[in-house]
N, CA, C and O of each residue as an XYZ file, in Angstrom:
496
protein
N     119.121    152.650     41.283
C     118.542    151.568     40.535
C     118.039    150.468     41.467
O     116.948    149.897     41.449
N     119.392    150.247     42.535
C     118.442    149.452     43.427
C     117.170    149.518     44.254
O     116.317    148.675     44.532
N     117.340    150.888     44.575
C     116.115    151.303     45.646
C     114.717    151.132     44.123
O     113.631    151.359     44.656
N     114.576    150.932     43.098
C     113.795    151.206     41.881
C     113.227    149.095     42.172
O     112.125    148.603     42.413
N     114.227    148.629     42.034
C     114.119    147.079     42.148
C     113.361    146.839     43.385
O     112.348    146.168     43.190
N     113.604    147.271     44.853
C     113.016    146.989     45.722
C     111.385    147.799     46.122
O     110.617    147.435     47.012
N     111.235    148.674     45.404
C     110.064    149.782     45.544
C     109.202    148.249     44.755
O     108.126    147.979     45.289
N     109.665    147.257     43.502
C     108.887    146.980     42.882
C     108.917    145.196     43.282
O     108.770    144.280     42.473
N     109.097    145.106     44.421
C     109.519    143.939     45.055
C     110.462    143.048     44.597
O     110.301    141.901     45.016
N     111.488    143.245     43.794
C     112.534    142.293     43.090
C     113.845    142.434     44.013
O     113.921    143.456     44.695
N     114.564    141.779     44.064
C     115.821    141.850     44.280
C     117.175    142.506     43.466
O     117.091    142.524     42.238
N     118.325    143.004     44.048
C     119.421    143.322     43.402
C     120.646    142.293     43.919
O     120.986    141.955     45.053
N     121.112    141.977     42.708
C     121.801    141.219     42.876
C     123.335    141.547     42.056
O     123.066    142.259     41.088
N     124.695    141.294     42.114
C     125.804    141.761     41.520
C     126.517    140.639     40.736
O     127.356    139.908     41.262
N     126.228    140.569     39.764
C     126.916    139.181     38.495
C     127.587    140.273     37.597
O     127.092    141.115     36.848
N     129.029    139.940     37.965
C     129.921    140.575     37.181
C     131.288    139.528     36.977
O     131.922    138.821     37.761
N     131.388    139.806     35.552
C     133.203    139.097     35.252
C     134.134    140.271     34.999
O     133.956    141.070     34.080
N     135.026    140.321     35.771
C     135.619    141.561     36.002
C     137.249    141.480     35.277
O     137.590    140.405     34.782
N     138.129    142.565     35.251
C     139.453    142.720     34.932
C     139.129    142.055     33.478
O     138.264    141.374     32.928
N     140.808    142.908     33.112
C     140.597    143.134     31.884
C     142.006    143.425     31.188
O     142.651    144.111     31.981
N     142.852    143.148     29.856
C     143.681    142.636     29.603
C     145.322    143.967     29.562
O     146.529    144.005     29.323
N     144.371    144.662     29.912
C     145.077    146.351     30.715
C     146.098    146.226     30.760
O     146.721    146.824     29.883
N     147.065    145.247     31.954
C     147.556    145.127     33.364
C     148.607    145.166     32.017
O     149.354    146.127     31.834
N     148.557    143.887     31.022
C     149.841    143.193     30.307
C     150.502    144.569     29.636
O     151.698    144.808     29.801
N     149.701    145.393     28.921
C     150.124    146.760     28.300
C     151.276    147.269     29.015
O     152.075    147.926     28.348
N     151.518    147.089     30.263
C     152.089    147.703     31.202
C     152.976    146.863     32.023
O     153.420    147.033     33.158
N     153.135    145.843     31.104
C     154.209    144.768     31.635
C     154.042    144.050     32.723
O     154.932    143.507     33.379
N     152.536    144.038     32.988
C     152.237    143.141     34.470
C     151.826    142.267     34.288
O     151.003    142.352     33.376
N     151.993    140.716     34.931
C     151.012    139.777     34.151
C     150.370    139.210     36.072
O     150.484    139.697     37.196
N     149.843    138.204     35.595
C     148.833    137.483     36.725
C     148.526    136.226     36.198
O     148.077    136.121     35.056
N     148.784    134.985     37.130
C     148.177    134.263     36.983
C     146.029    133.603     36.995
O     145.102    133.509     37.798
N     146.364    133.299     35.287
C     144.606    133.640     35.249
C     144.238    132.257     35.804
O     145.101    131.407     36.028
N     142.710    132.025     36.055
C     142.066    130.725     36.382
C     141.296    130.331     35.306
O     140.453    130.915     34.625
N     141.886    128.928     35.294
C     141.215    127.670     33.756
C     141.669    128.225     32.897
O     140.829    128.034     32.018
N     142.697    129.018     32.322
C     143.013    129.314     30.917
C     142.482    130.634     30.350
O     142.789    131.108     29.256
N     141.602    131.183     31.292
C     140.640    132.156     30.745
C     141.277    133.670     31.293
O     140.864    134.284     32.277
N     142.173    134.009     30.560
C     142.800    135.351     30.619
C     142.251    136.766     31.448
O     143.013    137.590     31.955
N     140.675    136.847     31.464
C     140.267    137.821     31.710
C     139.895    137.424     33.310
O     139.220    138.245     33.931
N     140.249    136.389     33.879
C     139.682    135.995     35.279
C     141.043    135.479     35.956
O     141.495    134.340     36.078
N     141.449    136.522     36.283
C     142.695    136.563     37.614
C     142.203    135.503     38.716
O     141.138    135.588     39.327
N     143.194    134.458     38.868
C     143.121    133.532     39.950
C     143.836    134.197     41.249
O     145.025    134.347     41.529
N     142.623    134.538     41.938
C     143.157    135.136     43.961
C     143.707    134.380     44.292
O     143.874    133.370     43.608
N     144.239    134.542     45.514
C     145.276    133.906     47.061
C     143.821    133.802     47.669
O     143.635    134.852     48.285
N     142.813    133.062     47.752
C     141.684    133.353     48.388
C     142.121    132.933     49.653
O     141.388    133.188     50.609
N     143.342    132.245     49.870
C     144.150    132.371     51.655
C     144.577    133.531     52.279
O     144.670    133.778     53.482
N     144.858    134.302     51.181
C     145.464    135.502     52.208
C     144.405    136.088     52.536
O     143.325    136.106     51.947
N     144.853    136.797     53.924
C     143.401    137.557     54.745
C     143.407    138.497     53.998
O     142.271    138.913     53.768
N     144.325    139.109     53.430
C     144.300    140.458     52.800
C     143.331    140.459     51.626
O     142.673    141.484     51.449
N     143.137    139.207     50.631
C     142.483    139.476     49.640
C     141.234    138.966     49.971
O     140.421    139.570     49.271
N     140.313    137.655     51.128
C     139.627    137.862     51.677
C     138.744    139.329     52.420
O     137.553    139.637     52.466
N     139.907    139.927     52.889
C     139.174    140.763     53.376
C     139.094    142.156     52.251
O     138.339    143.100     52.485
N     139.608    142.128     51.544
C     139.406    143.029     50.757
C     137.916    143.198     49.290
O     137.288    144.120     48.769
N     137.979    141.571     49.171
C     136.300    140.654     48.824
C     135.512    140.926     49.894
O     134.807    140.206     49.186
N     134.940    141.200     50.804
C     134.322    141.620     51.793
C     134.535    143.039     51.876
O     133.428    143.578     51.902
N     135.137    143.589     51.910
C     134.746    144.739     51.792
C     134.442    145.427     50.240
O     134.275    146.613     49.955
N     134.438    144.538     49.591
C     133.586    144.788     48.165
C     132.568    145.300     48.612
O     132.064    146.421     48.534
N     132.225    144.053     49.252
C     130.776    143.556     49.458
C     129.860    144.676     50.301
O     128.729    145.069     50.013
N     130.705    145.069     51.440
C     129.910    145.792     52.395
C     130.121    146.940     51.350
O     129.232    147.726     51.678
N     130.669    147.408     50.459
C     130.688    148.672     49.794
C     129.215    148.773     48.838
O     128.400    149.662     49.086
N     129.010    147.893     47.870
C     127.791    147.477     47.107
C     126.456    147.636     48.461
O     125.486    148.393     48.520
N     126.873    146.732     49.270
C     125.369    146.945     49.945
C     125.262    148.659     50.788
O     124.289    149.410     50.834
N     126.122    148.777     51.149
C     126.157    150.374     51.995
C     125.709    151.503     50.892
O     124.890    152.378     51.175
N     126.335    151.392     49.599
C     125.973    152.325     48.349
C     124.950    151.757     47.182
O     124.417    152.466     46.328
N     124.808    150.508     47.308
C     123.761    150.622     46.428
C     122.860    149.512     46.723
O     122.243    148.843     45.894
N     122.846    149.357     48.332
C     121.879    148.076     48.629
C     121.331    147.156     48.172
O     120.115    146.967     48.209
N     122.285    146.335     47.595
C     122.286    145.377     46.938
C     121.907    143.947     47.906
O     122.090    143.973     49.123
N     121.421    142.854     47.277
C     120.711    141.683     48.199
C     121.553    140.537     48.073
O     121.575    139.602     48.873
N     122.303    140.649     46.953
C     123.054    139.312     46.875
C     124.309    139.471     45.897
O     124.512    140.598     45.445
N     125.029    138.596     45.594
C     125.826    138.437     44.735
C     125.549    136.662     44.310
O     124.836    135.793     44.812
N     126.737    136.689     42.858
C     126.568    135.324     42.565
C     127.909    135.313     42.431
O     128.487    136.366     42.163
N     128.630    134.092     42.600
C     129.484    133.573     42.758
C     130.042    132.130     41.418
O     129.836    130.924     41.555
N     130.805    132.873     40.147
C     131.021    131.943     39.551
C     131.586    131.008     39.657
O     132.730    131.458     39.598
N     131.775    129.164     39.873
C     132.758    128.536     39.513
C     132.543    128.335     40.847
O     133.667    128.191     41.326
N     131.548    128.224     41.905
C     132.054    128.141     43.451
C     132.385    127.265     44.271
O     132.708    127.396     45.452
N     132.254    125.765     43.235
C     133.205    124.601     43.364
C     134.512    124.699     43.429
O     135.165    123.715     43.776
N     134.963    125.576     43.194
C     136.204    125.584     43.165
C     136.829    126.904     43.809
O     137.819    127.459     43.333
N     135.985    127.453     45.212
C     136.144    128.491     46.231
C     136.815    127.889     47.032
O     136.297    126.814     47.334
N     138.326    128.222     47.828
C     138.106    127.699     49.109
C     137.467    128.193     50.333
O     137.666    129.236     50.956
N     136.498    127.034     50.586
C     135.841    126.576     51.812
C     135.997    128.221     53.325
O     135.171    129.049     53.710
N     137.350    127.979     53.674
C     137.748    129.482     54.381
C     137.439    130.499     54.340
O     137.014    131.168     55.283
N     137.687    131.051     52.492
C     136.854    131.986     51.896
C     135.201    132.213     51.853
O     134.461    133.125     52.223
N     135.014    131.018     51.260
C     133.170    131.064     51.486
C     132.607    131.477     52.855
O     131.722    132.312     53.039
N     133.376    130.632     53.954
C     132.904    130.981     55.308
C     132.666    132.716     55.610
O     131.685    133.417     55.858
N     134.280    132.978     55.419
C     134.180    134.832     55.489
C     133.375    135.181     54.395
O     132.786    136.217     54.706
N     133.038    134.795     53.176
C     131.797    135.506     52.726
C     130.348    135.133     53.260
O     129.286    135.514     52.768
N     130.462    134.588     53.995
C     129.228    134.266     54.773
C     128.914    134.840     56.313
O     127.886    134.623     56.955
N     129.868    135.490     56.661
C     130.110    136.100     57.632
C     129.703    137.312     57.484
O     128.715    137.894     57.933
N     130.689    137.701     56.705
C     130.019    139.293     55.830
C     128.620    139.296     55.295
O     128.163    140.438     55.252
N     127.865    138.438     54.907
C     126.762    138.499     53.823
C     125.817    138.972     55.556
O     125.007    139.897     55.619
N     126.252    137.965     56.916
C     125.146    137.778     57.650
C     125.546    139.454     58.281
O     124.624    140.206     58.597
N     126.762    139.817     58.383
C     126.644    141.188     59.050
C     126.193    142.387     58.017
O     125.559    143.280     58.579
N     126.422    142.579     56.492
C     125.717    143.132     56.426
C     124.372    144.151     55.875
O     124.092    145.319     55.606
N     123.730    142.604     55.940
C     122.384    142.905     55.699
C     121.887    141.399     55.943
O     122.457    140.359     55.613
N     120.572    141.585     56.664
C     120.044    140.488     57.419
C     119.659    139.410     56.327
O     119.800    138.209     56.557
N     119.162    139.899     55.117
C     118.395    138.925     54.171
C     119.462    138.633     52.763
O     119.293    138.206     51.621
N     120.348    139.010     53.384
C     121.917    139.191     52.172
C     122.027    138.065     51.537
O     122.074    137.281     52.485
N     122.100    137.441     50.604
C     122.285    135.759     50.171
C     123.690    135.841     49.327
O     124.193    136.908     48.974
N     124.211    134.621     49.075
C     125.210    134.567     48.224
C     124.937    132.915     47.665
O     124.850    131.799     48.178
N     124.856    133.596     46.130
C     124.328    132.149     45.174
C     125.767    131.704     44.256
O     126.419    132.415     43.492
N     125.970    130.350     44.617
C     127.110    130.134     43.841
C     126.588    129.282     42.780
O     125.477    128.753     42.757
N     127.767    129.185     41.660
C     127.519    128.059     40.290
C     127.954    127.230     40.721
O     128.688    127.590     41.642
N     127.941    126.172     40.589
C     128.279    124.459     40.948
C     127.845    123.614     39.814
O     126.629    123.425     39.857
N     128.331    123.141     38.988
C     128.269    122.115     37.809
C     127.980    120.528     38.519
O     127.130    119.928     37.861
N     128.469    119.776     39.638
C     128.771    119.119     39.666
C     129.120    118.455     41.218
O     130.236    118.580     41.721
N     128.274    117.912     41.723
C     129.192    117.532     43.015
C     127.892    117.309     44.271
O     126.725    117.160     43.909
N     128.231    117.312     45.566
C     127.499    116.653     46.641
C     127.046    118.356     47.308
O     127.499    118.956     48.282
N     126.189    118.675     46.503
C     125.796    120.318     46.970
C     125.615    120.601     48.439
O     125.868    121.710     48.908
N     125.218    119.687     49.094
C     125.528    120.261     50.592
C     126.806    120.905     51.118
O     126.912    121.656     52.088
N     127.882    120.407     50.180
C     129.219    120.902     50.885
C     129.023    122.380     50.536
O     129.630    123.138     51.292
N     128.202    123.049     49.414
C     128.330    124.583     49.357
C     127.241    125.349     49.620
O     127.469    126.559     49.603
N     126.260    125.058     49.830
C     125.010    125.045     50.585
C     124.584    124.241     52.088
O     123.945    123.227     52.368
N     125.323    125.305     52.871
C     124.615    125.263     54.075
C     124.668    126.695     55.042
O     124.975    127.806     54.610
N     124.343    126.418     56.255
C     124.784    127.411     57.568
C     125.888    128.424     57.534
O     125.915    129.591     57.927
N     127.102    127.412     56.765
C     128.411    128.073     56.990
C     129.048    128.915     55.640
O     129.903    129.795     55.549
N     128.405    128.373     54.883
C     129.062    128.727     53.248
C     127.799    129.944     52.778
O     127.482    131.043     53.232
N     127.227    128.947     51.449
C     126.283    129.857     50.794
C     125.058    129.358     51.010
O     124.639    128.410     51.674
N     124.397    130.442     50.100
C     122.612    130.205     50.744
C     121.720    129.281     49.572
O     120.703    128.698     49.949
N     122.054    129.213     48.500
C     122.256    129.144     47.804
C     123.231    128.613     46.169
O     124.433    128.769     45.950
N     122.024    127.888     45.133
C     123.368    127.289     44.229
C     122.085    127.486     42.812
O     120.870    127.675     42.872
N     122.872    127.362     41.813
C     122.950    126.974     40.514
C     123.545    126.210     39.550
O     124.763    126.289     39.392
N     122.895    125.505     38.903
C     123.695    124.536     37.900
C     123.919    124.835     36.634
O     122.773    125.115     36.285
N     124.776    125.017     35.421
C     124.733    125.175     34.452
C     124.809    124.094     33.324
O     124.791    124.277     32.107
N     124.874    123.238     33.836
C     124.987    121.884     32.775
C     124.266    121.770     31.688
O     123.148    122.285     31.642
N     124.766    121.107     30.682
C     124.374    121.339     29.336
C     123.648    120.018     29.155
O     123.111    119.751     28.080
């Protein structure tokens, strides 16, 4: 599908809200983020789940050459994290972007060199 997007000059990009209320069936729970059950709040400190978000990433672009991802809520990424997704985006693939949501705030802190390439606002 992607190689179909780029034959026709568009981009592929990966906007997904993921997990799903499974886990509890089975007596597992997780702390969710904002109240919203279906969005598991990460350790975005541990290297382990950093690096395991990165290698999402290099998986999507290696199998289905994908150009970007979007990043919901990315006001509220830590900073550390963004960096290593920016690390990854530049190794791999040269024109790789990562667009975050931002409602609110002094957008340079998530748009630059070190973070993302990229932002969106959703305000009502």
């Amino acid at each position: 599908m992607c190689i179909g997007f780029h034959l026709h000059g568009h981009s592929a990009i990966i906007f997904h809200h993921s997990l799903s209320q499974q886990a509890t069936k089975f007596g597992f729970s997780y702390e969710n983020w904002g109240g919203y059950n279906l969005l598991v709040k990460l350790n975005q400190r541990n290297p382990e789940v950093q690096n395991y978000i990165c290698d999402v990433i290099r998986f999507w672009v290696s199998e289905f050459d994908v150009d970007g991802i979007r990043l919901d809520a990315a006001d509220v990424l830590d900073f550390d994290f963004m960096h290593a997704l920016r690390r990854t985006a530049e190794e791999v693939k040269e024109d790789f972007w990562l667009m975050g949501e931002v409602i609110h705030g002094d957008y340079s802190r998530w748009v630059n060199g070190d973070t993302l390439h990229v932002l969106h606002s959703c305000t009502l």
